[in-house]
Chimera marker file (.cmm) of the C-alpha trace (Angstrom):
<marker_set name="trace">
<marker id="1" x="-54.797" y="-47.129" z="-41.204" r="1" g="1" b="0" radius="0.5"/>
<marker id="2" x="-51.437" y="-46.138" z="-39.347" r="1" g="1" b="0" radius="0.5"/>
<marker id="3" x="-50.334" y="-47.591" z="-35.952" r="1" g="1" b="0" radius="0.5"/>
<marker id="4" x="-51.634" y="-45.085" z="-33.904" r="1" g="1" b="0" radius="0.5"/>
<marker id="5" x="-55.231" y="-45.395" z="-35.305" r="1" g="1" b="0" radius="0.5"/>
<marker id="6" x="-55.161" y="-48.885" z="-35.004" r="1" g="1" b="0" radius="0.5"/>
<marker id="7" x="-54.225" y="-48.885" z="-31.490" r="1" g="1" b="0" radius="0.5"/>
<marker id="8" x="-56.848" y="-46.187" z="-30.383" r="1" g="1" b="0" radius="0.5"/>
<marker id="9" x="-59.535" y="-48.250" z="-32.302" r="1" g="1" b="0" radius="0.5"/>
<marker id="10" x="-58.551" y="-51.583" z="-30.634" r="1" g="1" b="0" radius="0.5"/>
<marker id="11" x="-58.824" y="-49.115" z="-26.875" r="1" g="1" b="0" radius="0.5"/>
<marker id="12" x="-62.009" y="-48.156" z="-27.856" r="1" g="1" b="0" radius="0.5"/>
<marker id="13" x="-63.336" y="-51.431" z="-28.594" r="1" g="1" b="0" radius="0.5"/>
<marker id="14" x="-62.297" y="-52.718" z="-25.187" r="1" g="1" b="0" radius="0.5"/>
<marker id="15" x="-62.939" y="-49.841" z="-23.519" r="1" g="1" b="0" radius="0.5"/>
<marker id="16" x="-66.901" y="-50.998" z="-25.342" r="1" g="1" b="0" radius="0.5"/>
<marker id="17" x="-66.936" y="-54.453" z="-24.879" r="1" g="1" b="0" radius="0.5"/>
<marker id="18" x="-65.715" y="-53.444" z="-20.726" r="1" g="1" b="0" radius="0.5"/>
<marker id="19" x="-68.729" y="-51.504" z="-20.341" r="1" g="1" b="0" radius="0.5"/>
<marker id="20" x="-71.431" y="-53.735" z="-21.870" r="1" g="1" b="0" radius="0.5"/>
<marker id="21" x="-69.660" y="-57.277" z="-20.367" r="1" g="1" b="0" radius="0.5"/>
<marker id="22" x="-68.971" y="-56.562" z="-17.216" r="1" g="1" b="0" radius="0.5"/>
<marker id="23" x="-70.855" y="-52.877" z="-16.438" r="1" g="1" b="0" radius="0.5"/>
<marker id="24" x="-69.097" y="-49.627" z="-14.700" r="1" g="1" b="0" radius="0.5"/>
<marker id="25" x="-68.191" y="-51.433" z="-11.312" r="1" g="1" b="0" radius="0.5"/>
<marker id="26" x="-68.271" y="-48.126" z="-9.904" r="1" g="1" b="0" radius="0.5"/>
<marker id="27" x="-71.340" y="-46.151" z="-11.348" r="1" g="1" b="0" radius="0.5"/>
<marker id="28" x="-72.999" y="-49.259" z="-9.841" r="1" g="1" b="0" radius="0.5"/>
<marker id="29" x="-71.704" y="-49.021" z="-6.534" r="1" g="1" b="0" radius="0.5"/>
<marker id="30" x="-72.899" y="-45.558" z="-6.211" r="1" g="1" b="0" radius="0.5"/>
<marker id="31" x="-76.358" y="-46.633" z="-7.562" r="1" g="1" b="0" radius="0.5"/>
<marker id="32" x="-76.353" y="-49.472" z="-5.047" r="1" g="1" b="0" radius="0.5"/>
<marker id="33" x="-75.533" y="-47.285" z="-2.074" r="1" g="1" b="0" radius="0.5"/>
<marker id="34" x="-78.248" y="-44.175" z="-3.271" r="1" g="1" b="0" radius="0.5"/>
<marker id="35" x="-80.689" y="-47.063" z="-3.561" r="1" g="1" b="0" radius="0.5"/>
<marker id="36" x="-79.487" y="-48.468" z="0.290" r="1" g="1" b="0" radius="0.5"/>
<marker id="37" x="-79.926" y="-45.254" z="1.400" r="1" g="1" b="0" radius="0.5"/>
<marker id="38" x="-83.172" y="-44.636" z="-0.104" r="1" g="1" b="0" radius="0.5"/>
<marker id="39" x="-84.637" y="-47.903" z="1.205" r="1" g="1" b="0" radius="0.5"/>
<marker id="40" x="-83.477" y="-47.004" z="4.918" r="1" g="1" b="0" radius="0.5"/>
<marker id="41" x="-85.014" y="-43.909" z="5.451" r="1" g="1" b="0" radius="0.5"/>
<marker id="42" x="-87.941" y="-44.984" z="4.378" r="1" g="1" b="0" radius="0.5"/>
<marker id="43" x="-87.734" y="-47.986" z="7.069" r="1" g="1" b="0" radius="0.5"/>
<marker id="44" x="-86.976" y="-45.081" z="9.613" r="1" g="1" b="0" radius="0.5"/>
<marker id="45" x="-90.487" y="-44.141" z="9.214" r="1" g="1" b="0" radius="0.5"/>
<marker id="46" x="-92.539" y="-47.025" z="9.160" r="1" g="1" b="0" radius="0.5"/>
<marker id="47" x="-91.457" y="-50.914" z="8.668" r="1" g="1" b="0" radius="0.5"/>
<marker id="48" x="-92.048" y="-52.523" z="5.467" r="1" g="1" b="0" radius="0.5"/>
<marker id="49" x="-91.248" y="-56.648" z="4.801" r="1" g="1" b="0" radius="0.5"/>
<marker id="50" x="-90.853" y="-55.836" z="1.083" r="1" g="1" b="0" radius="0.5"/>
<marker id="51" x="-88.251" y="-53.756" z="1.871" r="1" g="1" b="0" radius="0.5"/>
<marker id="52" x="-86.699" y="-55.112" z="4.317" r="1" g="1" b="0" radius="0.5"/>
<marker id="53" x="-86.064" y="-58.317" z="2.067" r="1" g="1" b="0" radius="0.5"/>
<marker id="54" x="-84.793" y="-55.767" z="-0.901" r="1" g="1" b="0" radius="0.5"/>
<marker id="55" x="-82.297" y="-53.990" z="1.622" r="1" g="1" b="0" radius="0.5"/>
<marker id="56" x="-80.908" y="-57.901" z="2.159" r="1" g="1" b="0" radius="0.5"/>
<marker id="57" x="-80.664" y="-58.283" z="-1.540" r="1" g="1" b="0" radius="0.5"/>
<marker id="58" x="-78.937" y="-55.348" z="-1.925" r="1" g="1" b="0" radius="0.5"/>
<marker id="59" x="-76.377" y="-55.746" z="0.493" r="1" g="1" b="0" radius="0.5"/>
<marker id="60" x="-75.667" y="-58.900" z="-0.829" r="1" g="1" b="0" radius="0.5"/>
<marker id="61" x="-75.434" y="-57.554" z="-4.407" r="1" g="1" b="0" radius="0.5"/>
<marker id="62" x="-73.139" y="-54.862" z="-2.404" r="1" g="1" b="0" radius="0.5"/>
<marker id="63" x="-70.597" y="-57.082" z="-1.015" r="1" g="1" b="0" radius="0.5"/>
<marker id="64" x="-70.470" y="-59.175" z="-4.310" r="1" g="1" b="0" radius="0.5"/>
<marker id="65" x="-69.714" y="-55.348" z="-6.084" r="1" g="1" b="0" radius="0.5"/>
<marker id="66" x="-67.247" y="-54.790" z="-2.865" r="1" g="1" b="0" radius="0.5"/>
<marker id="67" x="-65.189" y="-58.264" z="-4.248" r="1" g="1" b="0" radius="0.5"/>
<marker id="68" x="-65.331" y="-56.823" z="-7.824" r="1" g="1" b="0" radius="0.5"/>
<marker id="69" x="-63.931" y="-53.763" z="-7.010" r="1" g="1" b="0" radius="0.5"/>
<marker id="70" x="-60.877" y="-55.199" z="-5.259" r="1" g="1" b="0" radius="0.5"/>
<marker id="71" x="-60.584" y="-57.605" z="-7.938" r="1" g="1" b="0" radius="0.5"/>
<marker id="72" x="-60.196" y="-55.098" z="-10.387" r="1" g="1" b="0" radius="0.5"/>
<marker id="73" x="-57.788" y="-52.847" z="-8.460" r="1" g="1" b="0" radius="0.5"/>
<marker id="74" x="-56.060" y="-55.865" z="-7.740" r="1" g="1" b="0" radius="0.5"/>
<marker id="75" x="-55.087" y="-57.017" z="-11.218" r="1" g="1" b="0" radius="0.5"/>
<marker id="76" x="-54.664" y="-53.210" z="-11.993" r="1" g="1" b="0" radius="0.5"/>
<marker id="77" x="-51.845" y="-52.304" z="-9.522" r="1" g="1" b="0" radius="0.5"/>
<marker id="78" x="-50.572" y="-56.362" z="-10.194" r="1" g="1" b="0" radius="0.5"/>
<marker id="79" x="-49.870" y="-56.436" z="-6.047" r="1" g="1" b="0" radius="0.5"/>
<marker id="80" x="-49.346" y="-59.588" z="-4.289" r="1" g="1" b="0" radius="0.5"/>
<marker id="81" x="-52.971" y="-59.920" z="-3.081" r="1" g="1" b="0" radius="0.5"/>
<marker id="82" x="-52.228" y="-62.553" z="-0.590" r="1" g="1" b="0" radius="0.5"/>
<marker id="83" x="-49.868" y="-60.551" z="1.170" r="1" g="1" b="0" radius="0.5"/>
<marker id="84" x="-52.284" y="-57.481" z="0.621" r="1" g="1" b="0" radius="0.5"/>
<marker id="85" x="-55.972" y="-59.167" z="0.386" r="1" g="1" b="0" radius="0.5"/>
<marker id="86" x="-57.971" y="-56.909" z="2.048" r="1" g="1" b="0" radius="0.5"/>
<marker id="87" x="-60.622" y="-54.045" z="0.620" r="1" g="1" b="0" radius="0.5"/>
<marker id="88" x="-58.221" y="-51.359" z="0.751" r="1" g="1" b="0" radius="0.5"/>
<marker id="89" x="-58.731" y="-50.123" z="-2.662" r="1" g="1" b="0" radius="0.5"/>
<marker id="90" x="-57.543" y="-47.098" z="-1.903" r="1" g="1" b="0" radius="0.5"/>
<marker id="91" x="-53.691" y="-48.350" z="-1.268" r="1" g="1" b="0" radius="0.5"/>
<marker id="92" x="-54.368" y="-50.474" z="-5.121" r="1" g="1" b="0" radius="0.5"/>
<marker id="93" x="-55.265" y="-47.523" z="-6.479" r="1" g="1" b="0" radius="0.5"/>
<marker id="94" x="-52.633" y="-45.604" z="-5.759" r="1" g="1" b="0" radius="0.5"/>
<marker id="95" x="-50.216" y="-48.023" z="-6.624" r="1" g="1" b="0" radius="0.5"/>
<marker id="96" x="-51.941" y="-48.067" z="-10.243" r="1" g="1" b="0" radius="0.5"/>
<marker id="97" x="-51.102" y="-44.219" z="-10.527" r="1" g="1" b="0" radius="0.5"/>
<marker id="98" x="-48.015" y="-44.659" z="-9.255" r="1" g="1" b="0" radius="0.5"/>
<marker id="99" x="-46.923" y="-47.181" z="-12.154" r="1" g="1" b="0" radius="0.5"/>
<marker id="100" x="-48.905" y="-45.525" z="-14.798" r="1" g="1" b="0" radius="0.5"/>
<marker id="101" x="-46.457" y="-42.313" z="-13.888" r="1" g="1" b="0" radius="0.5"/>
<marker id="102" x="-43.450" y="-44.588" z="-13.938" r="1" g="1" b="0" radius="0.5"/>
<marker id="103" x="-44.572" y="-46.510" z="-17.203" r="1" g="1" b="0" radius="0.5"/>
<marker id="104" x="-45.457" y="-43.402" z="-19.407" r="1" g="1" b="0" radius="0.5"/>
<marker id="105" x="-42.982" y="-42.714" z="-22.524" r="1" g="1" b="0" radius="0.5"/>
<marker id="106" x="-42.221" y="-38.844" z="-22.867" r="1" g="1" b="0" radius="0.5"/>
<marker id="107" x="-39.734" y="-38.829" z="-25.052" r="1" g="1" b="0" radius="0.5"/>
<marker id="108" x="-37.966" y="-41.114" z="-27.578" r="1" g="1" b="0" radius="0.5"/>
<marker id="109" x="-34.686" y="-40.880" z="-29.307" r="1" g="1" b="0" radius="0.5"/>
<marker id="110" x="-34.413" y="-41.782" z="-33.050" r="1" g="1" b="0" radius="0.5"/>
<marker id="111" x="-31.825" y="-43.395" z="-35.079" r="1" g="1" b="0" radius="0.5"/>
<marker id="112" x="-30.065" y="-39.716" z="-35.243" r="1" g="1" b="0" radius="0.5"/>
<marker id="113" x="-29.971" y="-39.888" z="-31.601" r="1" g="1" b="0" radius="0.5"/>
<marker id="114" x="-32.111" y="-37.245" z="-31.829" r="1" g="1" b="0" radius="0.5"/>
<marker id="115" x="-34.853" y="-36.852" z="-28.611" r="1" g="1" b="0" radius="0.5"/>
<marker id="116" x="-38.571" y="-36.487" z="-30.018" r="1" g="1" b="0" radius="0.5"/>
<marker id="117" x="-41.069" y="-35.257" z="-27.258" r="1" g="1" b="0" radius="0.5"/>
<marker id="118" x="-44.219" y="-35.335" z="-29.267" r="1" g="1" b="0" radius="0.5"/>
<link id1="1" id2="2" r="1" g="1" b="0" radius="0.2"/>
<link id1="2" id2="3" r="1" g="1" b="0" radius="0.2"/>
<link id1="3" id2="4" r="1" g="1" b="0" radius="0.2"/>
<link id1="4" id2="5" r="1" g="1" b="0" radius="0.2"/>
<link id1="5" id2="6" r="1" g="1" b="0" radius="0.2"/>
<link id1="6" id2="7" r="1" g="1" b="0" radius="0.2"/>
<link id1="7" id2="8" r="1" g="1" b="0" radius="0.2"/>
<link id1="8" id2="9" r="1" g="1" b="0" radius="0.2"/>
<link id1="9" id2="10" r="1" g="1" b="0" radius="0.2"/>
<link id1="10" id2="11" r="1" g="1" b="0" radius="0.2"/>
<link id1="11" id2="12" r="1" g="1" b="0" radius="0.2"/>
<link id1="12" id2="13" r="1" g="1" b="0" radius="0.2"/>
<link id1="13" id2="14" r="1" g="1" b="0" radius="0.2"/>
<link id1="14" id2="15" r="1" g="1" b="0" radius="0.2"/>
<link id1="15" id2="16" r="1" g="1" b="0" radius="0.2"/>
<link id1="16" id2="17" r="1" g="1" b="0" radius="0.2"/>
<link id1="17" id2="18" r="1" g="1" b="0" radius="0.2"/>
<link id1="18" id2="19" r="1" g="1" b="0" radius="0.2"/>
<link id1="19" id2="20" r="1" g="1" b="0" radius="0.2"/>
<link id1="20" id2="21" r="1" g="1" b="0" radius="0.2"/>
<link id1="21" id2="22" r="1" g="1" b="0" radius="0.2"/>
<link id1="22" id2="23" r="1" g="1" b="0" radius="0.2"/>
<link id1="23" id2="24" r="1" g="1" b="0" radius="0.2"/>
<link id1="24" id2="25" r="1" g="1" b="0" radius="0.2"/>
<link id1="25" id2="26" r="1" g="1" b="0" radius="0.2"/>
<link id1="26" id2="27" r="1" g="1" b="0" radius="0.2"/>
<link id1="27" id2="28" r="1" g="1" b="0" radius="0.2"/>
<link id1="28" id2="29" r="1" g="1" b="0" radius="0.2"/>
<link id1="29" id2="30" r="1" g="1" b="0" radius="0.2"/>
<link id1="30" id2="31" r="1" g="1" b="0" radius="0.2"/>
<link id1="31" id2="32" r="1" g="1" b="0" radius="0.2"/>
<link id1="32" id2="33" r="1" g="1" b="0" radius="0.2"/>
<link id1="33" id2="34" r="1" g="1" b="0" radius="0.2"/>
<link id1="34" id2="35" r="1" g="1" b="0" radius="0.2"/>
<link id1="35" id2="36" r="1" g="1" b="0" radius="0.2"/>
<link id1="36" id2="37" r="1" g="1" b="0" radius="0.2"/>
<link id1="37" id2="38" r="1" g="1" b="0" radius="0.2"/>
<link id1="38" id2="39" r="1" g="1" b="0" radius="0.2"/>
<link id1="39" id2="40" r="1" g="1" b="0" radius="0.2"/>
<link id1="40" id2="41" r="1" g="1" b="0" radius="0.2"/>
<link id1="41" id2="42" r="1" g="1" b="0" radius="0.2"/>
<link id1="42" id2="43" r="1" g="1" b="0" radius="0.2"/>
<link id1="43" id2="44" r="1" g="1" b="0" radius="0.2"/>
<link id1="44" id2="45" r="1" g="1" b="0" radius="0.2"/>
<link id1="45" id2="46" r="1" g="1" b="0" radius="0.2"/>
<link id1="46" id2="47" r="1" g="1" b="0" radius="0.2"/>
<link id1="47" id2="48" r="1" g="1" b="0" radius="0.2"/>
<link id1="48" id2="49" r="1" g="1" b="0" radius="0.2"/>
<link id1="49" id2="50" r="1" g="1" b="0" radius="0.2"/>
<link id1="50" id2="51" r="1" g="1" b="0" radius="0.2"/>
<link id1="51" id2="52" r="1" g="1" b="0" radius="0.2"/>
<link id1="52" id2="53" r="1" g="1" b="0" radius="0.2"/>
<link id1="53" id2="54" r="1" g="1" b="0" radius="0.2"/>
<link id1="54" id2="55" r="1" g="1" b="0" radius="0.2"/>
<link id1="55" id2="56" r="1" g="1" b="0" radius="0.2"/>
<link id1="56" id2="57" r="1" g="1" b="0" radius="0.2"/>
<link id1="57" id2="58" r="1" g="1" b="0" radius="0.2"/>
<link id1="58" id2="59" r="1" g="1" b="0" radius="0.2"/>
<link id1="59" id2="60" r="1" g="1" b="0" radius="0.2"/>
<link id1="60" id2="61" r="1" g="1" b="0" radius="0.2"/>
<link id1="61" id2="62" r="1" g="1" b="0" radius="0.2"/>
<link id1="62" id2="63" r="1" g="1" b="0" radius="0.2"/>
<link id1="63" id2="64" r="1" g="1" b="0" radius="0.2"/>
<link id1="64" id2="65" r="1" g="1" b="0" radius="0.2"/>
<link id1="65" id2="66" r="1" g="1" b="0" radius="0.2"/>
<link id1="66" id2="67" r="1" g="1" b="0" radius="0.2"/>
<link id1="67" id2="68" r="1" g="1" b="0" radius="0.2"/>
<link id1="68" id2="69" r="1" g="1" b="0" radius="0.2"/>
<link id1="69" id2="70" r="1" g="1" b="0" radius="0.2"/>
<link id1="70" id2="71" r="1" g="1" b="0" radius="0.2"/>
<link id1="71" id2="72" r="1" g="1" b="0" radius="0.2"/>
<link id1="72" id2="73" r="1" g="1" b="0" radius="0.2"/>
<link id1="73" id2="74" r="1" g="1" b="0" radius="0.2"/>
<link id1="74" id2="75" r="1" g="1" b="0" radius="0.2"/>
<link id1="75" id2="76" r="1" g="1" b="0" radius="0.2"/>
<link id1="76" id2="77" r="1" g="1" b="0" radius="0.2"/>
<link id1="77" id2="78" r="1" g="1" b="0" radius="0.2"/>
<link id1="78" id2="79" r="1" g="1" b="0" radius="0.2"/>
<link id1="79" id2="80" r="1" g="1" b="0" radius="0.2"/>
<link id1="80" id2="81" r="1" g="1" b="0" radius="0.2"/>
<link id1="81" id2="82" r="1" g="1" b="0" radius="0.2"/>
<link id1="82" id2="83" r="1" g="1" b="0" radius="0.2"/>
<link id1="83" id2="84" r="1" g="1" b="0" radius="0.2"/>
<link id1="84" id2="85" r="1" g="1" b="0" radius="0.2"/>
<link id1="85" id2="86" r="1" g="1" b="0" radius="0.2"/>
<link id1="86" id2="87" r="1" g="1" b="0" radius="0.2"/>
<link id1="87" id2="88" r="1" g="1" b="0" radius="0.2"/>
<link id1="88" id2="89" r="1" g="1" b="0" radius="0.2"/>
<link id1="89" id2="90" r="1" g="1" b="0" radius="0.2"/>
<link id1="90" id2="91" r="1" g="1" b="0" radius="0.2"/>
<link id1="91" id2="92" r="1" g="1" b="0" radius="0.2"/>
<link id1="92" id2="93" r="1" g="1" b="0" radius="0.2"/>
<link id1="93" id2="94" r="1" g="1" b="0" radius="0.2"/>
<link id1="94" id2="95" r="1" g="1" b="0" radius="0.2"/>
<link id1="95" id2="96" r="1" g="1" b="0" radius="0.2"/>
<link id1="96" id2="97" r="1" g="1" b="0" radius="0.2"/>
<link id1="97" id2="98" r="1" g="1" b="0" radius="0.2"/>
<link id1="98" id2="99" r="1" g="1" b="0" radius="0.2"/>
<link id1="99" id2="100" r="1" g="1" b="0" radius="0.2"/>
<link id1="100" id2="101" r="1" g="1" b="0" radius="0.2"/>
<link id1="101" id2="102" r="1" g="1" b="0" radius="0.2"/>
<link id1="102" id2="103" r="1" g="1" b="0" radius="0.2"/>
<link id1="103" id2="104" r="1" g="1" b="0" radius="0.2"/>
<link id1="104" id2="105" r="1" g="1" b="0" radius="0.2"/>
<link id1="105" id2="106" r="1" g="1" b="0" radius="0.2"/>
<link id1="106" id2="107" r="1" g="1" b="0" radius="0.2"/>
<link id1="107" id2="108" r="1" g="1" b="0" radius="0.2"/>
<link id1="108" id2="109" r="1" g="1" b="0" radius="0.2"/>
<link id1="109" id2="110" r="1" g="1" b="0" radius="0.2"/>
<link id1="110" id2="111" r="1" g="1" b="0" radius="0.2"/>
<link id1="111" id2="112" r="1" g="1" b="0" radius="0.2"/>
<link id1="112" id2="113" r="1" g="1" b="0" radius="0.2"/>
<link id1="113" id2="114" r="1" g="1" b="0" radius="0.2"/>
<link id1="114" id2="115" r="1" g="1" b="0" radius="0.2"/>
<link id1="115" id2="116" r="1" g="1" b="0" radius="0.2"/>
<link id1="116" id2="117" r="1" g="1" b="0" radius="0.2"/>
<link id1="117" id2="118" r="1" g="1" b="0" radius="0.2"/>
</marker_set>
């Protein structure tokens, strides 16, 4: 097995053990919020204790997802979260693009001193 293979396989395993350790932070958001949503419409219409208590629990397992999320974009864009500790994801996430465009290799030059772009 070459470099390359063994580099993709280790991604993919990561990429694997990401998804069934900690879960798609976002996928779950976007549940969360269909399910909030869901929940108060239905209290629009007539009031319900059950789900009153479940729209509490959710927005507590909301704001716990909310920390997640700026956790993650956090140690993705490696800011200085005191100085920027707030939930503006969007700022970390563009700061994550921003280095992934800086950090990518397009070409390389070999010991001809020849440039290889593939």
């Amino acid at each position: 097995m070459d470099w390359s293979s063994k580099v993709n396989n280790t991604q993919r395993c990561l990429l694997d053990w990401n998804k069934t350790t900690f879960g798609n932070i976002f996928s779950a958001k976007r549940r969360l919020v269909r399910r909030l949503n869901g929940i108060a419409s239905r209290l629009l219409q007539e009031d319900n204790p059950f789900l009153i208590n479940l729209q509490k629990e959710l927005w507590s397992q909301y704001e716990l997802l909310l920390i997640r999320e700026e956790l993650f974009w956090f140690q993705k864009s490696r800011c200085k979260w005191l100085e920027f500790g707030d939930r503006n994801t969007s700022y970390f996430h563009g700061t994550t693009v921003i280095r992934r465009r800086k950090n990518r290799i397009v070409k390389l030059q070999n010991e001809e001193g020849v440039w290889i772009e593939n």
